[in-house]
C-alpha positions as CSV (number, residue, x, y, z in Angstrom):
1,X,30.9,5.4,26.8
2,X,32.2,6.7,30.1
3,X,29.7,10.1,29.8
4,X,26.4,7.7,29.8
5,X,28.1,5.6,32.8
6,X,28.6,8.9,34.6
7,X,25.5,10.6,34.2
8,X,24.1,7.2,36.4
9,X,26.6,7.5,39.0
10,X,28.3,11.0,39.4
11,X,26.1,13.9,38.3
12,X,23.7,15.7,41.0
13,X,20.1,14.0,40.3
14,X,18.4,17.1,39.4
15,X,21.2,17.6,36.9
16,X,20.8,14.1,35.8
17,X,16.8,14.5,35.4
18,X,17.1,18.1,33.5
19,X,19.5,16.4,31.3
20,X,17.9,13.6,30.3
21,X,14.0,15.5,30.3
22,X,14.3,17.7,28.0
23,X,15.6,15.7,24.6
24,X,13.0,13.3,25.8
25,X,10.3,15.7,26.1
26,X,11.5,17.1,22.4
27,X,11.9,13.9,20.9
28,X,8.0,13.1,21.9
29,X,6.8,16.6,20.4
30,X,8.8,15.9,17.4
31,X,6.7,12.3,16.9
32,X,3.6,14.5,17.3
33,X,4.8,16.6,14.6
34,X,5.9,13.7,12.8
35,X,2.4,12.2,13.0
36,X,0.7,16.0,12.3
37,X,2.6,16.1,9.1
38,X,0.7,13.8,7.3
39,X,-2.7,15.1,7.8
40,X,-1.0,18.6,6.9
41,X,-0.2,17.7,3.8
42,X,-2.7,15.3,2.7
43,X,-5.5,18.7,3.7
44,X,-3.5,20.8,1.1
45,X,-5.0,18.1,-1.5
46,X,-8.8,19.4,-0.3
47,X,-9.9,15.8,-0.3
48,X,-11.4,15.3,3.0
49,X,-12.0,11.7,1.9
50,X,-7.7,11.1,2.0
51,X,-7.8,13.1,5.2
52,X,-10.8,10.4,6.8
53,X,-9.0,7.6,5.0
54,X,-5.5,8.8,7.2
55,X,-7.6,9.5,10.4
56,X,-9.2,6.1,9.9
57,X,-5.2,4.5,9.5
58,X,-4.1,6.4,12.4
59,X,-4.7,4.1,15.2
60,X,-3.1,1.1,13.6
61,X,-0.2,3.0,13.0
62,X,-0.4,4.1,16.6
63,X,-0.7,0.8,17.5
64,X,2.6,-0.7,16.1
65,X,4.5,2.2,17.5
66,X,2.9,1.0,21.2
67,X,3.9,-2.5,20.2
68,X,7.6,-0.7,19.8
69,X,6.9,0.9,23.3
70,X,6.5,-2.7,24.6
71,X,10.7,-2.7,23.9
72,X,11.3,0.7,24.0
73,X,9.7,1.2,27.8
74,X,10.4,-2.2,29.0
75,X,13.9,-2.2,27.6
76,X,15.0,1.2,28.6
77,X,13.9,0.3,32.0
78,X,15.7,-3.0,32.0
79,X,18.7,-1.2,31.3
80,X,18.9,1.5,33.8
81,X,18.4,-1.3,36.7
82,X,20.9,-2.9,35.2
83,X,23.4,-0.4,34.8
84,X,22.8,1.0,37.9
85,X,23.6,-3.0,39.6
86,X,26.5,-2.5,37.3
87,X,25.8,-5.3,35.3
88,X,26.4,-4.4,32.0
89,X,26.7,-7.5,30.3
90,X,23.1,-7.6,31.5
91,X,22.7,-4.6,29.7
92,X,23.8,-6.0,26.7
93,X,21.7,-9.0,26.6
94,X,18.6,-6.2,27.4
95,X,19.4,-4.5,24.3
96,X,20.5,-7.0,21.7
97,X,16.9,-8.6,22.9
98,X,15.1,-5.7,22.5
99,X,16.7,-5.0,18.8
100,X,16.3,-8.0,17.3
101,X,12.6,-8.5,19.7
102,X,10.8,-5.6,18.0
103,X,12.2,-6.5,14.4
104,X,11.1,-9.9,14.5
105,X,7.3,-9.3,16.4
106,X,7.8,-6.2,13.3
107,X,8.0,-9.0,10.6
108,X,5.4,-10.9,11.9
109,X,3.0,-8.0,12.6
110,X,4.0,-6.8,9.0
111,X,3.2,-10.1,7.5
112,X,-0.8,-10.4,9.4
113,X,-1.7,-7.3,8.5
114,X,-0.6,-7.4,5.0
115,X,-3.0,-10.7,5.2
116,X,-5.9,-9.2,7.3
117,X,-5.9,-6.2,5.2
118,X,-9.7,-6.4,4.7
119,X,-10.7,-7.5,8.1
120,X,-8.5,-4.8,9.4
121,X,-10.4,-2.1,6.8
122,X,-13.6,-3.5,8.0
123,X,-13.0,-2.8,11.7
124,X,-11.2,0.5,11.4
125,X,-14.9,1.6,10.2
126,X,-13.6,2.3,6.7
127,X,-16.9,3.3,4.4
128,X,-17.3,2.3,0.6
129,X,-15.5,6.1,-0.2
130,X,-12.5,5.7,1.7
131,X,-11.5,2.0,1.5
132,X,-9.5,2.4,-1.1
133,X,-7.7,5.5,-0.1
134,X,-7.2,3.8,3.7
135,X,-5.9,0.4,1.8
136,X,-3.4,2.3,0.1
137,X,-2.3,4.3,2.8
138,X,-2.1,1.0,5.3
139,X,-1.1,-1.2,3.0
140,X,2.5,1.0,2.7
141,X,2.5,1.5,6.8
142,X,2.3,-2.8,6.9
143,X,4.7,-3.8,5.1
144,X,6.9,-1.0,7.2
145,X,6.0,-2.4,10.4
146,X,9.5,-3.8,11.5
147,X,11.0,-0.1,10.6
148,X,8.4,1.8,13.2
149,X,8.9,-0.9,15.9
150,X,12.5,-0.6,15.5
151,X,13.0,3.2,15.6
152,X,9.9,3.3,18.4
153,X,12.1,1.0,20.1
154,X,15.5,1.9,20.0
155,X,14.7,6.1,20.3
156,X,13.2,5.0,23.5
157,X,16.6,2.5,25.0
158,X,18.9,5.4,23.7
159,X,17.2,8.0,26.0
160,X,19.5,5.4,29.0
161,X,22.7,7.9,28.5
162,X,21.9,9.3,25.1
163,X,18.8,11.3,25.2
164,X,20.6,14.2,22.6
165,X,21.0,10.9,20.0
166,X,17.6,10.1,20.3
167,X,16.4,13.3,19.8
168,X,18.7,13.1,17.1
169,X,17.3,10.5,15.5
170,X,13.8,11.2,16.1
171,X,14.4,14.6,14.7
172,X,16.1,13.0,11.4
173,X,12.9,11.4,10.8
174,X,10.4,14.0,11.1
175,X,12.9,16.2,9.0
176,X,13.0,13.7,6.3
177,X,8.9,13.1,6.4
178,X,7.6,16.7,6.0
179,X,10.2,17.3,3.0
180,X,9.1,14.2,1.1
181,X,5.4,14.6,1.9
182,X,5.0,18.1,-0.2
183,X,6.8,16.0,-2.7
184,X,5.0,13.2,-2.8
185,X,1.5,14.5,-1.9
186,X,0.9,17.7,-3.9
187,X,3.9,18.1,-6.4
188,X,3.8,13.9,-7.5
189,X,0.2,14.0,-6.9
190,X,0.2,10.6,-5.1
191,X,-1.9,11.3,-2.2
192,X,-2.5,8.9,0.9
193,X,0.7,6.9,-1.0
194,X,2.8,9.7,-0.9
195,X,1.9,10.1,2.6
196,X,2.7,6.6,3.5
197,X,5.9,6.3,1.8
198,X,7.8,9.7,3.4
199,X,6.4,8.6,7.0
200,X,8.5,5.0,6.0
201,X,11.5,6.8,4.8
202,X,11.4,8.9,7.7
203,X,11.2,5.4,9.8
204,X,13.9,4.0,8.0
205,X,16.5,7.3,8.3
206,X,16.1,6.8,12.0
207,X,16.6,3.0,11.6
208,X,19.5,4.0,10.2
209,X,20.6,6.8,12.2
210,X,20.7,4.6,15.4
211,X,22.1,1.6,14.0
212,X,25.5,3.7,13.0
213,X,25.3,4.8,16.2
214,X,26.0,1.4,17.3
215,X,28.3,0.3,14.9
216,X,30.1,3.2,15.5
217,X,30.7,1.8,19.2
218,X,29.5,5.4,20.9
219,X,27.0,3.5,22.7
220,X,27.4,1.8,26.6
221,X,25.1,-0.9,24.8
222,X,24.9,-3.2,22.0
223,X,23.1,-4.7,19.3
224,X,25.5,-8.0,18.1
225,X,23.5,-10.6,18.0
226,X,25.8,-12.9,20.1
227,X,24.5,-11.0,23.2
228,X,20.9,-12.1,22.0
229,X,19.1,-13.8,24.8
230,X,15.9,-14.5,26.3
231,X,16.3,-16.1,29.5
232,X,17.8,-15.5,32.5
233,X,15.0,-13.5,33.0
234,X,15.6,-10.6,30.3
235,X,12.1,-11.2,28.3
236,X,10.5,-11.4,31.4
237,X,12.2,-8.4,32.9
238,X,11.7,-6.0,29.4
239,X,7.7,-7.7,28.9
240,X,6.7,-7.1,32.3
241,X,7.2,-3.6,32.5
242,X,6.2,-3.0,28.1
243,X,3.4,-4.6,28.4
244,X,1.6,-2.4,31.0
245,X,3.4,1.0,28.8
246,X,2.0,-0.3,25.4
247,X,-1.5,-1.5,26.6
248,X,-2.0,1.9,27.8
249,X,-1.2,3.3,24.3
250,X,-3.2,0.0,22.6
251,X,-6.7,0.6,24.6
252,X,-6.2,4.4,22.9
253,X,-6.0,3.7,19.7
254,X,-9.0,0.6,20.2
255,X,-11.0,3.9,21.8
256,X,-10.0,5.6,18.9
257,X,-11.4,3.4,16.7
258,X,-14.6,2.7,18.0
259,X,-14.7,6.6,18.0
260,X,-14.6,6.6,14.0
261,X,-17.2,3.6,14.0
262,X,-19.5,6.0,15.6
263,X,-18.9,9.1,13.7
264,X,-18.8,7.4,10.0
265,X,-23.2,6.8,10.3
266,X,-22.8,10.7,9.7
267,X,-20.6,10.8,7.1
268,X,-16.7,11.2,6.1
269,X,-16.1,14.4,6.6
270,X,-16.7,14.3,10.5
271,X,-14.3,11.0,10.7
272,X,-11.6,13.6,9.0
273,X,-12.5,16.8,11.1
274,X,-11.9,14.3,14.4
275,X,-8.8,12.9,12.9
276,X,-7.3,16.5,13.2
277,X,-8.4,17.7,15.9
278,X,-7.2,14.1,17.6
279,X,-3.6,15.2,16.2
280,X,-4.2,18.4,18.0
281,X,-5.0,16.4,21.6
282,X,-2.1,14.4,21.1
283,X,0.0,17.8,21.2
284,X,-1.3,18.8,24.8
285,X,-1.4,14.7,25.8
């Protein structure tokens, strides 16, 4: 798309910066809002034990969107050296990696924690009240995985020339969460379910979103898979700046964790008060 290519090479760099800073700085409030609406809704049910149980899930869920980061950072910084070498076949390879990269580490993420369920309850500090709530809840976000890393992923590469269509998408999924969570958390009564299921939906409409964005041919990049590759140094180029970007978020959500470990000796209602007001931080953060 000959807009994306000139907003590299002929637009002032302050222009260039502005341009692409503020989608990007909207589409990261949005995911904060996207991640608020949850414990919104599920606090309208006056169950504090749903509220710990979501606080509790949190930082798993956090996690696989870091492990989505890993492409989504390392990718989208792939690509603008690439594009700006002018090697856009490079490019190519760089994003049909990254696409089919995070759905397959998705799958196989999806697929252990499905398995370690328990193990995973167990270190998330999940008490005898809110395991089942928490199982629920994580159980739904699992078996999603490859629908988070994707849409992590991908609204991340399209900020490279597209920042409006990632805002786009990332605003298609928050939109579609908070109207299903009323839904499906107060008016079908399904709790922690409810809340899991509209946060997956909302995953998938992005999914969705950017993929017709592709098939539609709007984008410098692609997605077929017969620009899939890994050597030539595009894993190494995409892992070695991801890794460093996702750890970062990773350690978090571990200190996160052990945070809840500590505060469930005195009880579930403080593990659901820090959940919120964790929310809250993330807003400022």
């Amino acid at each position: 798309m000959k807009t994306n290519t000139d907003l590299f090479e002929k637009v002032p760099v302050p222009k260039a910066v502005a341009t692409m800073a503020v989608p990007t700085m909207i589409s990261m409030l949005v995911v904060v809002i996207y991640n608020m609406a949850d414990t919104f809704f599920i606090g309208q049910t006056q169950d504090p034990l749903q509220v710990a149980a979501v606080s509790l899930a949190t930082p798993v869920f956090m996690i696989f969107m870091a492990l989505g980061n890993l492409f989504g950072i390392g990718g989208s910084s792939a690509i603008s050296r690439a594009l700006g070498e002018k090697h856009k076949e490079r490019a190519w390879h760089i994003s049909s990696f990254c696409c089919y990269g995070a759905l397959g580490l998705g799958v196989i993420v999806a697929i252990f924690s499905v398995l370690g369920m328990e193990v995973i309850l167990r270190l998330i500090g999940a008490s005898e009240n809110t395991i089942g709530f928490a199982r629920k809840y994580l159980l739904i976000i699992s078996i999603g995985a490859p629908t988070i890393l994707f849409s992590t992923a991908f609204a991340n590469i399209l900020r490279e020339g597209a920042a409006r269509e990632s805002m786009v998408g990332n605003l298609l999924g928050t939109i579609v969460n908070i109207v299903l969570d009323p839904v499906m958390i107060l008016m079908l009564g399904w709790g922690v379910t409810g809340a899991a299921l509209a946060t997956i939906i909302g995953n998938i409409a992005a999914c969705l979103f950017y993929l017709q964005y592709f098939l539609r041919k709007k984008s410098t990049l692609t997605i077929s898979l017969k620009y899939f590759k890994i050597g030539g140094g595009i894993a190494r180029g995409v892992v070695a700046i991801g890794i460093p970007a996702s750890l970062n978020n990773i350690l978090m959500s571990f200190a996160n964790i052990v945070l809840n470990q500590a505060l469930v000796g005195y009880g579930d209602t403080p593990v659901a008060a820090m959940g919120v007001a964790m929310k809250s931080n993330m807003l400022v953060v």
